[in-house]
N, C-alpha and C positions, 0 to 999 in steps of 0.2 A: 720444371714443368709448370706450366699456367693453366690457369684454370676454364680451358677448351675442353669442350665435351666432344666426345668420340665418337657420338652416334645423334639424330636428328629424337626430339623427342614428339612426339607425335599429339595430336591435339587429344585424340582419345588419351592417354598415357596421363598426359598434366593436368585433364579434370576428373581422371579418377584419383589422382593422387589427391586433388582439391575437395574433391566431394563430402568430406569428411571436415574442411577446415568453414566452419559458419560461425555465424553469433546465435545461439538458444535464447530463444526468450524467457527474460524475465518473469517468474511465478511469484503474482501478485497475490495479496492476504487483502481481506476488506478490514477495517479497521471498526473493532467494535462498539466505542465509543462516537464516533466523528461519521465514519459510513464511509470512507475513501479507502483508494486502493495502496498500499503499504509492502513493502517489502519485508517479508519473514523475518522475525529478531530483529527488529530497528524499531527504534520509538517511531509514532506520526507525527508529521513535520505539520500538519494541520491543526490535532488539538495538542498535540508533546506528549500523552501517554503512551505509557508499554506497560502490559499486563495490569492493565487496571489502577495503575500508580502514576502520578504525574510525571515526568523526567524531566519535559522541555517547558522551560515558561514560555509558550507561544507569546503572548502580549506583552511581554517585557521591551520584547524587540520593536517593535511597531509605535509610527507614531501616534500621538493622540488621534487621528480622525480614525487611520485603521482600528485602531486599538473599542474603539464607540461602535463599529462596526462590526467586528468580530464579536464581541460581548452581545450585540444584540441577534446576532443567529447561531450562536452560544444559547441563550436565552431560548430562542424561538425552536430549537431542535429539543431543547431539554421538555419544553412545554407540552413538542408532538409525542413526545414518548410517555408522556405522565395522559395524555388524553385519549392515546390508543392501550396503553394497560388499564384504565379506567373503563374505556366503552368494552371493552373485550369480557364478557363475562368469563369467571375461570370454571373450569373442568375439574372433576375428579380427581385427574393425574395431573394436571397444574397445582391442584391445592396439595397432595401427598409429596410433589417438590419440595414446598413449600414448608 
């Protein structure tokens, strides 16, 4: 016996049974360090940390000109967050964090 089907399957028939077969998109994390979109449990491939700990030496890899480029908005992100917790006065419930 080969493998003939016995009966005609019908268009409705073969996209119900499909309906069910997709690709789910991917649920991105933003990364708290760097600001880019990251996938749940994996270090960021942009600055190499996970959970606050370094993992990847981003700049190891790169040559020198990327390597002078990445260090300087490296630099320049860490600057904007030291000059918006500066201007930002703190609250009550900011200082009891704290």
């Amino acid at each position: 016996m080969g493998g003939v089907p016995k009966q005609h399957h019908t268009r409705s028939s073969i996209n119900q049974r499909r309906m069910h077969i997709f690709i789910k998109p991917s649920h991105l994390a933003v990364c708290p360090k760097c600001g880019k979109p990251v996938l749940s449990h994996t270090a960021c491939f942009n600055c190499g940390y996970y959970k606050g700990v370094e993992i990847i030496d981003v700049l190891k890899k790169l040559t020198k000109k990327e390597r002078k480029k990445r260090e300087k908005e490296m630099a320049a992100k860490g600057t904007e967050e030291k000059e918006k917790a500066k201007a930002k006065p703190l609250t009550l419930e900011e200082l009891s964090k704290r």
